[in-house]
VEXKEFI-908977 format. One record per residue (C-alpha): residue number from 1; residue in three letters; x, y negated, z negated. Coordinates in Angstrom, 2 decimals, always signed. Layout:
// VEXKEFI-908977
<atom><n>NUM</n><res>ALA</res><east>X</east><north>Y</north><up>Z</up></atom>
...
// end
This chain:
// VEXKEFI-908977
<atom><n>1</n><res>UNK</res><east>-20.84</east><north>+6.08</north><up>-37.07</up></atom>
<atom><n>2</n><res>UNK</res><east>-17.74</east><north>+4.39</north><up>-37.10</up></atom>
<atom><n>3</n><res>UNK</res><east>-17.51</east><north>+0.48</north><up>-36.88</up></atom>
<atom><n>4</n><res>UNK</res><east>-16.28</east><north>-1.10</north><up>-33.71</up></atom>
<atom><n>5</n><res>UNK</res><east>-12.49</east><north>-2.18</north><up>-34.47</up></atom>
<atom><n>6</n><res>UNK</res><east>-12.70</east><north>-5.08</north><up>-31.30</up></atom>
<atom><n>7</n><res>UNK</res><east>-13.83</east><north>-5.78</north><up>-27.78</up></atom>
<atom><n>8</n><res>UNK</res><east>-12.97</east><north>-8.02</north><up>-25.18</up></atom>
<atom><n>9</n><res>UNK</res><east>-15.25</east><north>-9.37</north><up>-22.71</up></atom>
<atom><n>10</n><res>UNK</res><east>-13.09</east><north>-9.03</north><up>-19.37</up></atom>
<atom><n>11</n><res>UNK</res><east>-15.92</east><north>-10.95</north><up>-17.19</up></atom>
<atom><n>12</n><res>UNK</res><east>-15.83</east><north>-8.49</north><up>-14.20</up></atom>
<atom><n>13</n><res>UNK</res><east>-16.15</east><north>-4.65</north><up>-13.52</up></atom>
<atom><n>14</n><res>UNK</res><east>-13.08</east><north>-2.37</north><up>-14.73</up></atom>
<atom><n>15</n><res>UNK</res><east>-12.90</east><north>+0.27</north><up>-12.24</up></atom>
<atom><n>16</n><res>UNK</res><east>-9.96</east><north>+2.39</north><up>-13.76</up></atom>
<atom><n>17</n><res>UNK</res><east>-8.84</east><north>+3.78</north><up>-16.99</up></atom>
<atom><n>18</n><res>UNK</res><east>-6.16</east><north>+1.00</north><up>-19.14</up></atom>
<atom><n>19</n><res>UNK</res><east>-2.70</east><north>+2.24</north><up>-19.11</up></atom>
<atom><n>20</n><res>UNK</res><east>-1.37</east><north>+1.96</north><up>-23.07</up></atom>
<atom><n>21</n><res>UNK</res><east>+2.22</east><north>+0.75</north><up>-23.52</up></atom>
<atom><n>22</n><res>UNK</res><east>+4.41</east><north>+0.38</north><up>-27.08</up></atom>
<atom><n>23</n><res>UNK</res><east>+3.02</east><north>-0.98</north><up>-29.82</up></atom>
<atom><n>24</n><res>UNK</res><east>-0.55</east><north>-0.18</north><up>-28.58</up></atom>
<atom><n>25</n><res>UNK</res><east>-0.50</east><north>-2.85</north><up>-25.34</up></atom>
<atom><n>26</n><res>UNK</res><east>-3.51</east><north>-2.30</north><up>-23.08</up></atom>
<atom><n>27</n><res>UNK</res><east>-3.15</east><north>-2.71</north><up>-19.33</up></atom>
<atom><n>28</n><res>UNK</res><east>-6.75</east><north>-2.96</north><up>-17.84</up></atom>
<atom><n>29</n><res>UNK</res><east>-6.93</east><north>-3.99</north><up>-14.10</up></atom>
<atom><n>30</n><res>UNK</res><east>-9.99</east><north>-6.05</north><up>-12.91</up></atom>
<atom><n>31</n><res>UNK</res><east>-12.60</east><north>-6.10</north><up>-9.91</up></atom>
<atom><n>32</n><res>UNK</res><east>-11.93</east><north>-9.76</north><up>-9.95</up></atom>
<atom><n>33</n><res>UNK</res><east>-8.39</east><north>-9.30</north><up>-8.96</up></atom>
<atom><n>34</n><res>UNK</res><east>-6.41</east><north>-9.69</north><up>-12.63</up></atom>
<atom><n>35</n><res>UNK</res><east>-4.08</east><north>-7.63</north><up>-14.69</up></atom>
<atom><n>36</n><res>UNK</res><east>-4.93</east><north>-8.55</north><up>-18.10</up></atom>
<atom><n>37</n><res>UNK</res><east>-2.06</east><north>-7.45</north><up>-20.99</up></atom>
<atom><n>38</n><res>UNK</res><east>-3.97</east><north>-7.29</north><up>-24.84</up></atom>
<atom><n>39</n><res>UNK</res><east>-2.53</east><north>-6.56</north><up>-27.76</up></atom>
<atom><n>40</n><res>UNK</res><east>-3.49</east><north>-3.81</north><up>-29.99</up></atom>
<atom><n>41</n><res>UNK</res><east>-6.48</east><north>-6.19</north><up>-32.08</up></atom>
<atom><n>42</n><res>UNK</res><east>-7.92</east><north>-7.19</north><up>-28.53</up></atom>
<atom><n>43</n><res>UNK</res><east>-6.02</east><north>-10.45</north><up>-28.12</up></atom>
<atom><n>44</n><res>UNK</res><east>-5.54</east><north>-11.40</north><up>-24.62</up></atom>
<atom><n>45</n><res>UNK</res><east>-1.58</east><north>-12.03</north><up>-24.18</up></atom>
<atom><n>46</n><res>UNK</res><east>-0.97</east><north>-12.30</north><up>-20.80</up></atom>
<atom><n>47</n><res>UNK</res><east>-3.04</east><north>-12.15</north><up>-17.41</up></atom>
<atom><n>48</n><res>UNK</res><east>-1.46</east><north>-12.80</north><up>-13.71</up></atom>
<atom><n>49</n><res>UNK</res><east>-4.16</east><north>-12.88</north><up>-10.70</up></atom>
<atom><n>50</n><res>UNK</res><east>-3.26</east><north>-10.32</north><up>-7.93</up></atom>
<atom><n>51</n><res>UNK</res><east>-3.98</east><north>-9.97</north><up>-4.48</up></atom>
<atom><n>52</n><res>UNK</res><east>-6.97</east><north>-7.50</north><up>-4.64</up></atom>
<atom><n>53</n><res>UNK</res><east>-9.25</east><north>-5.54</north><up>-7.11</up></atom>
<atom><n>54</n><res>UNK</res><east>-7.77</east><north>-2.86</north><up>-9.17</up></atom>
<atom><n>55</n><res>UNK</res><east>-9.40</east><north>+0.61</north><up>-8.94</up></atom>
<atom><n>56</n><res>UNK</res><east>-6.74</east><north>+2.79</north><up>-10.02</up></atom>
<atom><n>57</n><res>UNK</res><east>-4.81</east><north>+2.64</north><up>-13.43</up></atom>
<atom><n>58</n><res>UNK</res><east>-1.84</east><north>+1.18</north><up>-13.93</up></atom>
<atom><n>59</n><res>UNK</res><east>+0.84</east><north>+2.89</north><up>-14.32</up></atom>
<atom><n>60</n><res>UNK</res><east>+3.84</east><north>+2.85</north><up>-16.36</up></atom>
<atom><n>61</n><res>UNK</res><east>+6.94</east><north>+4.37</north><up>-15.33</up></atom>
<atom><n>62</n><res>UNK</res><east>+9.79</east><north>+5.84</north><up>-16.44</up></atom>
<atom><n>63</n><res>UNK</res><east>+12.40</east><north>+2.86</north><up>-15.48</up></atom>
<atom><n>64</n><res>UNK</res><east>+10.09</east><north>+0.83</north><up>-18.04</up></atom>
<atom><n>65</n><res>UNK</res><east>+8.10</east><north>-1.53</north><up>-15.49</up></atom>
<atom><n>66</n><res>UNK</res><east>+4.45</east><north>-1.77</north><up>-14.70</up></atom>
<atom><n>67</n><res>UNK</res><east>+2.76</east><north>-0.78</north><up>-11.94</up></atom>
<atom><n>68</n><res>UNK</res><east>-0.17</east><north>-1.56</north><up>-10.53</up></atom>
<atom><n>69</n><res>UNK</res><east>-1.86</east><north>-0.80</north><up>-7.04</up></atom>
<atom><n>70</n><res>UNK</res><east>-5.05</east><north>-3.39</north><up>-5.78</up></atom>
<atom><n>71</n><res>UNK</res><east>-7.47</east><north>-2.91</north><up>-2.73</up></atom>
<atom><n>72</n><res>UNK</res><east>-5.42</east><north>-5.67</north><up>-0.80</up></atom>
<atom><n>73</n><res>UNK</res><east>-2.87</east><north>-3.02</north><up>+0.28</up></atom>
<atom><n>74</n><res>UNK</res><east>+0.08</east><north>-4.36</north><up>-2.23</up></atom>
<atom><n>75</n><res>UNK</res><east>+1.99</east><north>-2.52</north><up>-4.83</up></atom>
<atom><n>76</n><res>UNK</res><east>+3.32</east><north>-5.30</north><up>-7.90</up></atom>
<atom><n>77</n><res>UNK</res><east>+6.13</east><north>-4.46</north><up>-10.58</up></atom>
<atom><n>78</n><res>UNK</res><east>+6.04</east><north>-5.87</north><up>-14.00</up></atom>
<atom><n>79</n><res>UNK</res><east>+8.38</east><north>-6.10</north><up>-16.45</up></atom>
<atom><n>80</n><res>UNK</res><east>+6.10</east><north>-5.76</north><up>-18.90</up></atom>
<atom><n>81</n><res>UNK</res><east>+8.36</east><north>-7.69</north><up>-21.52</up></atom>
<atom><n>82</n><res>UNK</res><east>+8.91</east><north>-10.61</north><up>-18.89</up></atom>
<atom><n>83</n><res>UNK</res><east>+5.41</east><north>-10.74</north><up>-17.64</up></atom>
<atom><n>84</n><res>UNK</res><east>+7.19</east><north>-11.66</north><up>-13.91</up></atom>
<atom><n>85</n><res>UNK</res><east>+5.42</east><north>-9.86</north><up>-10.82</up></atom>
<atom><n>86</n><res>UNK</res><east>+7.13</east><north>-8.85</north><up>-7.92</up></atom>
<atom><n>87</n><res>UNK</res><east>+5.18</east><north>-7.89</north><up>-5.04</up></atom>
<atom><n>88</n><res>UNK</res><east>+6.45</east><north>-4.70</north><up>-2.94</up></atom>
// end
């Protein structure tokens, strides 16, 4: 068995699959309402509280933004590279 390269102790329920971006960034939305943004060693870099718990994946798309659908009924874009959200 291979040895465990990290974890991260989120401190709620992930409902949905991460979405991996360049350079091996993890997306992982949260029960308790949070998009957190780690780094490929499991370093947190970025988090931004969000109207909602996140049971679907984020998603990345093709114009290079982020984003990411919560139970509250809103849709946010992130520049991933500005960490700004925009709610839609």
């Amino acid at each position: 068995m291979g040895a465990q390269p990290w974890q991260f102790q989120t401190g709620s329920d992930i409902r949905a699959q991460p979405a991996q971006g360049e350079a091996g960034i993890l997306y992982v939305g949260t029960e308790d309402e949070r998009l957190l943004v780690l780094d490929d060693s499991g370093h947190l870099l970025w988090q931004s509280h969000l109207r909602g718990a996140i049971h679907a994946p984020p998603v990345l798309g093709a114009d290079g933004m982020l984003y990411v659908a919560t139970m509250g009924g809103r849709l946010y874009a992130f520049s991933p590279d500005k960490h700004a959200s925009l709610p839609h």
